[in-house]
VMD Tcl script that draws the C-alpha trace (Angstrom):
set ca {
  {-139.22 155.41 83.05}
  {-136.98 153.50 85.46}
  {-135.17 150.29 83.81}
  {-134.51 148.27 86.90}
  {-136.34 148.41 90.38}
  {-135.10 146.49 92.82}
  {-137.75 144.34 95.13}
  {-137.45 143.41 98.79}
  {-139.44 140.35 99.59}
  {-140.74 139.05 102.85}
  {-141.89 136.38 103.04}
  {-143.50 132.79 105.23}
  {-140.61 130.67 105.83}
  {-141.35 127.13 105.72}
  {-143.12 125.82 102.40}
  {-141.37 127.12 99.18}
  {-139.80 130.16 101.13}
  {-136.23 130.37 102.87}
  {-136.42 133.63 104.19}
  {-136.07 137.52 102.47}
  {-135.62 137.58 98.64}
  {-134.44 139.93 95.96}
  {-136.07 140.64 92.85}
  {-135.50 142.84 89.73}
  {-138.40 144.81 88.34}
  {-138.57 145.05 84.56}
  {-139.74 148.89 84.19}
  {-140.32 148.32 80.43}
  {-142.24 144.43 80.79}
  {-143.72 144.32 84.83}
  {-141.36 141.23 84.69}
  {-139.63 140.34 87.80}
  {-136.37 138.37 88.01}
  {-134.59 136.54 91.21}
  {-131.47 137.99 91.89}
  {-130.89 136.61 95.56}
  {-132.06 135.53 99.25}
  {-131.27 135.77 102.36}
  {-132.31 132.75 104.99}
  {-131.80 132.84 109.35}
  {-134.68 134.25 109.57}
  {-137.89 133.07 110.07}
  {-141.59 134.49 109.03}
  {-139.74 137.71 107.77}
  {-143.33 138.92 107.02}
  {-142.70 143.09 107.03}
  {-139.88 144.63 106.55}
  {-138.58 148.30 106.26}
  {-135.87 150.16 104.46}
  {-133.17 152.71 105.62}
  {-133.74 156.92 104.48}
  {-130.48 155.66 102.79}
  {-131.65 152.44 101.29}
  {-128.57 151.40 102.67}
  {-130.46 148.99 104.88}
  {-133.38 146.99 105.48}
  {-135.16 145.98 108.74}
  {-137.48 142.73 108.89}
  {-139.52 141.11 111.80}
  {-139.37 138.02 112.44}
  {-142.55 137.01 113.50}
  {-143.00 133.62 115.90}
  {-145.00 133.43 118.97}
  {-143.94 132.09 122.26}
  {-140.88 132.68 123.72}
  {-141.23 135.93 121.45}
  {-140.14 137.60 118.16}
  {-137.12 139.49 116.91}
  {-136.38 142.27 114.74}
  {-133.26 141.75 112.57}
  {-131.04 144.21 110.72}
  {-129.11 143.65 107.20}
  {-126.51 145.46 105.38}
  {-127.64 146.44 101.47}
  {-124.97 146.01 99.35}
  {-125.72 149.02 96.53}
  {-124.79 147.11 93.50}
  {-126.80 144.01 93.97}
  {-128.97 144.54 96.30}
  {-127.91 141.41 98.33}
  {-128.33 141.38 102.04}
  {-125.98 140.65 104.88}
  {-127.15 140.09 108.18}
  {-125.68 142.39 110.81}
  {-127.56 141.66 114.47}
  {-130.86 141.28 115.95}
  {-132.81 142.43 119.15}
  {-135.99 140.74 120.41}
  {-139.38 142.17 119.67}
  {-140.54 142.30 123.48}
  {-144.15 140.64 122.11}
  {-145.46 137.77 120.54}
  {-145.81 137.68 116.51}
  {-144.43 141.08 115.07}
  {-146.03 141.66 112.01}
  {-145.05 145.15 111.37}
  {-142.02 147.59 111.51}
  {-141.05 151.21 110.38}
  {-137.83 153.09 110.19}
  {-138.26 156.96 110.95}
  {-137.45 159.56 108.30}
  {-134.01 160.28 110.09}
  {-132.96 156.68 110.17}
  {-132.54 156.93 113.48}
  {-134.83 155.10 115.36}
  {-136.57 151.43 114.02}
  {-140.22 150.89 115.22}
  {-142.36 147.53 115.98}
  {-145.55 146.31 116.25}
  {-146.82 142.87 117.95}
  {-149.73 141.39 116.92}
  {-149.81 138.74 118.93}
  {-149.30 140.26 122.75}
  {-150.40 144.07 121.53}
  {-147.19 145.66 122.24}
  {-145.37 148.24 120.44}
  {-141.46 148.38 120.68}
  {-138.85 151.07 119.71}
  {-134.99 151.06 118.92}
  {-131.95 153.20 118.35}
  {-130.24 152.48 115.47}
  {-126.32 152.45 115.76}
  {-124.15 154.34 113.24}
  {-123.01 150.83 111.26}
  {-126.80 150.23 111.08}
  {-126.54 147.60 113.77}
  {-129.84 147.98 115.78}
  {-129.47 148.50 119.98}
  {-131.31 147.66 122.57}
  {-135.04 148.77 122.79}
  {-135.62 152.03 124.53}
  {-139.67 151.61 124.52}
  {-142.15 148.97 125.57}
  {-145.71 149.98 125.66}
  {-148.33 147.44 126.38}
  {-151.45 148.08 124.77}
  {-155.03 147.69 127.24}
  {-158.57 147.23 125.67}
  {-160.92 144.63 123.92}
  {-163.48 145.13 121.49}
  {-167.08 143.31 120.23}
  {-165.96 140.26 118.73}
  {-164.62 137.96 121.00}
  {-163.01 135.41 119.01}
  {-161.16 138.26 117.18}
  {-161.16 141.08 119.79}
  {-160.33 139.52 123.53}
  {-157.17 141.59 123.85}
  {-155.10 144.12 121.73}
  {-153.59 143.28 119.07}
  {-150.76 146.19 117.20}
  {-151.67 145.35 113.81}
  {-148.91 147.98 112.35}
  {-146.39 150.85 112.73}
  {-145.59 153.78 110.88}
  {-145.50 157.51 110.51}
  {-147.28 159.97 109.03}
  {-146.05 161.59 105.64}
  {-144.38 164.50 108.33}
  {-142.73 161.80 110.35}
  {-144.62 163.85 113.10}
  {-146.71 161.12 114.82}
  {-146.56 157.70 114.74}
  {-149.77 155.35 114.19}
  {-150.69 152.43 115.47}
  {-153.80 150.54 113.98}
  {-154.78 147.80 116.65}
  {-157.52 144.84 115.79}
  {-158.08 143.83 118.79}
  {-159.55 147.05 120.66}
  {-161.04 148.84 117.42}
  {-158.83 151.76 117.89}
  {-155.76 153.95 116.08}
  {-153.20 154.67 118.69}
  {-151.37 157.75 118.54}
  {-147.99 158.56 119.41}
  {-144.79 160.92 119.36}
  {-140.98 160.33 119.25}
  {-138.22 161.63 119.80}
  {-135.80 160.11 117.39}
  {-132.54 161.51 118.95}
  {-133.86 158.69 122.00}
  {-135.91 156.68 119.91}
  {-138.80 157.53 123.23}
  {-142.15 156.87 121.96}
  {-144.94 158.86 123.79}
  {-148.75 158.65 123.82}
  {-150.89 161.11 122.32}
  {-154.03 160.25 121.00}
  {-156.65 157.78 119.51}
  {-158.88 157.37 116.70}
  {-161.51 154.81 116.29}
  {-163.50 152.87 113.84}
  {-166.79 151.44 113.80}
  {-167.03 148.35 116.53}
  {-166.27 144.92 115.38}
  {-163.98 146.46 112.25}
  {-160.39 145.18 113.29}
  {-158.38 148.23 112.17}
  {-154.89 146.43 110.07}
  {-153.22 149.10 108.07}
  {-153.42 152.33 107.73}
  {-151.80 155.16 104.85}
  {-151.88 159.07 104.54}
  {-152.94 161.27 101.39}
  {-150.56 163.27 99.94}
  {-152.44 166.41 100.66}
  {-152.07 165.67 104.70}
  {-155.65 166.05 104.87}
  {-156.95 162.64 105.29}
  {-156.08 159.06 106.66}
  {-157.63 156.05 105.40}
  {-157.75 152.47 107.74}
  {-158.62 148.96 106.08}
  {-160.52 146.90 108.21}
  {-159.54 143.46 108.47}
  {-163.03 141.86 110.00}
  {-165.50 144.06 108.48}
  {-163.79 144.20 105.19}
  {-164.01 147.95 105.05}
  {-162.23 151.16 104.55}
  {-162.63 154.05 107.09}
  {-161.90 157.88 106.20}
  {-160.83 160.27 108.17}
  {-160.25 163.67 108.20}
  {-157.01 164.35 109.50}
  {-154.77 166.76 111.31}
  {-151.73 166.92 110.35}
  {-150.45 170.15 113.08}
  {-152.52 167.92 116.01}
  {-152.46 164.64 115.34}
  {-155.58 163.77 115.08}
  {-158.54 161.56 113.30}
  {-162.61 162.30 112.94}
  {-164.39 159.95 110.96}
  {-166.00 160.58 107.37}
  {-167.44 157.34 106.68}
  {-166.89 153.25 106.52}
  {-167.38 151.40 103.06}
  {-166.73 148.03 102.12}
  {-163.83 146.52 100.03}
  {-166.04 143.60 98.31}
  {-168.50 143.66 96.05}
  {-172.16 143.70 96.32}
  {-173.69 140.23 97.22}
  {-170.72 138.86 98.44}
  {-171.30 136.04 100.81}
  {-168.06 133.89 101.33}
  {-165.28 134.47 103.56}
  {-163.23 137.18 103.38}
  {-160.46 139.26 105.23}
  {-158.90 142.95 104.54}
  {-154.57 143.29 104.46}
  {-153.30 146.30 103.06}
  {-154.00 149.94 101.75}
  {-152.02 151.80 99.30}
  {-152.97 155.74 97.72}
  {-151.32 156.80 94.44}
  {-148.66 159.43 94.96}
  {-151.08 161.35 92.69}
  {-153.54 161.37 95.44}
  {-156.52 160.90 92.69}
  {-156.97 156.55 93.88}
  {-156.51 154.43 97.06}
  {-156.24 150.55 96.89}
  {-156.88 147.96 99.55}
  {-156.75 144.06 99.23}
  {-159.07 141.15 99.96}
  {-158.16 137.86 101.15}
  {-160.46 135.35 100.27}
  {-162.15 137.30 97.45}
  {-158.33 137.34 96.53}
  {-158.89 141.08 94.74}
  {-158.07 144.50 95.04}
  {-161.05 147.35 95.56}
  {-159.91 150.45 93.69}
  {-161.71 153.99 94.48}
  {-161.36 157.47 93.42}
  {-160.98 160.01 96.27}
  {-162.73 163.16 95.79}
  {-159.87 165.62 97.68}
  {-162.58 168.14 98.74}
  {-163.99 165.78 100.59}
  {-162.17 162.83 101.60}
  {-165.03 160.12 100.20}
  {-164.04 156.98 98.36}
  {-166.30 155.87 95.57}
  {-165.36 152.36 93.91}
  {-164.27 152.16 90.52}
  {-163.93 148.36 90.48}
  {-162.44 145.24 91.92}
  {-159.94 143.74 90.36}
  {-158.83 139.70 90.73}
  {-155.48 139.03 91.82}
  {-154.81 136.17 89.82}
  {-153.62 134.51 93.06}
  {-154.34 133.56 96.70}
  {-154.29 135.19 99.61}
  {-153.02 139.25 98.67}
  {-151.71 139.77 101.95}
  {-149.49 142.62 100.69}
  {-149.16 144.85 97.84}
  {-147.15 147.95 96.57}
  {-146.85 150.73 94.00}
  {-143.61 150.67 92.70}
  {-142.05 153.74 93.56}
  {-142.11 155.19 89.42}
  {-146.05 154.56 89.92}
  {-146.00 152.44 86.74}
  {-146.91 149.15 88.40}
  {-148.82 147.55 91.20}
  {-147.24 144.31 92.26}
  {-149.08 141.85 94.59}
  {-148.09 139.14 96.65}
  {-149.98 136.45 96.32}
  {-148.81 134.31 99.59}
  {-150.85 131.53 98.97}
  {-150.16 130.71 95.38}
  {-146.25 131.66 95.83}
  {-146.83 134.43 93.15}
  {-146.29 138.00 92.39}
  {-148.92 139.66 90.06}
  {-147.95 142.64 88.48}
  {-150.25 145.60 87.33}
  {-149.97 148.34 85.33}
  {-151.76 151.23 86.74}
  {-153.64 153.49 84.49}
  {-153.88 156.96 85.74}
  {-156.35 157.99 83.65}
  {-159.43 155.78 84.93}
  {-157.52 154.41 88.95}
  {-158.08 151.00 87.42}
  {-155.33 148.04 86.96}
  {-154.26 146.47 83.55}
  {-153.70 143.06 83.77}
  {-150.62 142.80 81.59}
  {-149.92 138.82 81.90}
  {-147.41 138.92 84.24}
  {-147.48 136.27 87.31}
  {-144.08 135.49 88.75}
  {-143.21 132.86 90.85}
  {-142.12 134.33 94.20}
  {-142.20 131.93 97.04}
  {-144.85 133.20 99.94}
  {-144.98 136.62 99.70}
  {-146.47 138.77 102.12}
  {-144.46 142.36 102.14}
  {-143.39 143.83 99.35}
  {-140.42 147.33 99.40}
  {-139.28 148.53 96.58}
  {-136.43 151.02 95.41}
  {-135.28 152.63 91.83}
  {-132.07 151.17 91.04}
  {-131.34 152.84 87.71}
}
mol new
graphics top color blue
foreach p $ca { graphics top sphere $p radius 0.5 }
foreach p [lrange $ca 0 end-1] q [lrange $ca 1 end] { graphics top cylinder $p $q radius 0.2 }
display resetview
């Protein structure tokens, strides 16, 4: 068992939060403990680490005249950040980034004007000038929701062979390649989900066989069979996050499988909980095993700590961090009494210090 992992925080600005923060992760208790922060920035709300974990990446997402993307140096022994430049976001509200497996290239997705941006990344981890700018085109059902597109999030699969881009606002998965020696992003494909369903997130089973996208609208999870040589999705089937009955508000955030490949998470904003399921790996099919409260508000983000001993969610609303332990045995979370005070948190990276 690790005895220190180190926690990357992004976070709201304004309120209780100054910008990114740096926690310690008890791998005996689940306890965190502040270590530093980092302010400049504002709405650092996703952020991204190096190959290296030698540096970290954050958004910064505001709207009008545009966002930014901003780089930091890591320093190894504490974990403390220091700023190094930034580039603008080409887009309105980026709310999601991704650094390719070669640490060449970093990746970003606007919600806000449904743009996706990519950049080079210089050898003193400085960040250059974006070398794509692709406009997303479409609308979906809902109109106060779906108008326009909206690039909900960025990232590669677990072969760094294709990148995905889940977007709200049309009810599709946009597909791409790039070329990290350029940092060139290139269409390839789509996948879609049910109409109305606002695709957020999306994450990859280990055995490169299926893909699984929360919905933020619908408050769903779609499956997909997925290949991994082709770069491609088919739908398996759609199935809701909350429980049965449920009739007040509610929104989807993020998705998270085990490294085990056995259970798949997604949060609920509003309910404020976690659905857990069991994947059956024959098939791809979720079945719930439970929801589980967050003893917050507002679970915009959550992780597995990179040991897969704990689940630690950021409660944005409350300005806490829950921590889980996760039993392997039944999927399920044990609530193990520890809520930390973390101000805002909505992204949560994480990296085994000793």
């Amino acid at each position: 068992m690790a005895n220190t992992i180190r926690v990357f925080v992004g976070t709201y600005t304004g309120g209780k939060s100054e910008g990114i923060y740096v926690y310690d992760l008890n791998g005996a208790t689940g306890a965190l403990t502040y270590s530093s922060h980092i302010s400049g920035i504002d709405n650092p709300s996703f952020l991204a680490l190096s190959p290296t974990h030698s540096h970290l990446y954050a958004v910064s997402e505001t709207g009008d005249p545009g966002g930014k993307v901003f780089s930091y140096a890591i320093d190894p022994d504490s974990g403390a950040l220091t700023y190094l430049n930034d580039q603008h976001s080409h887009g309105t509200l980026p709310c999601s980034i991704d650094v390719d497996k070669t640490g060449q290239c970093v990746l970003v997705a606007n919600y806000g004007s449904g743009t996706i941006s990519s950049y080079p990344i210089q050898k003193d981890g400085t960040l250059g000038k974006a070398v794509s700018k692709i406009q997303h085109e479409g609308s979906s059902v809902i109109e106060s929701r779906q108008r326009g597109p909206h690039a909900h999030m960025i990232r590669h699969d677990l072969d760094d062979k294709y990148v995905f881009v889940p977007d709200l606002g049309m009810d599709k998965i946009m597909i791409y390649t790039l070329d990290p020696s350029t940092a060139t992003l290139t269409g390839h494909g789509e996948g879609s989900v049910p109409p109305g369903s606002g695709p957020r997130h999306i994450d990859f089973h280990p055995n490169r066989k299926y893909a699984y996208v929360i919905n933020e609208i619908s408050s769903t999870i779609t499956a997909f069979q997925y290949d991994a040589s082709a770069g491609t999705l088919t739908e398996i089937e759609t199935v809701t996050t909350l429980p049965d009955h449920y009739e007040g508000t509610s929104h989807t955030a993020d998705i998270h499988i085990t490294d085990s490949g056995k259970y798949i998470y997604g949060s609920n904003r509003g309910h404020d909980s976690l659905a857990m399921y069991e994947i059956d790996e024959s098939t791809g099919r979720l079945t719930m095993i439970g929801i589980e409260l967050t003893r917050g508000e507002n679970p915009r983000n959550f992780g597995i700590d990179p040991t897969n001993t704990f689940v630690l969610v950021g409660n944005q609303s409350t300005d806490t961090v829950t921590t889980f332990r996760l039993d392997h045995e039944t999927g399920k979370l044990i609530d193990i009494g520890q809520v930390n005070e973390v101000p805002a948190a909505v992204c949560l990276k994480m990296v085994v210090v000793d």
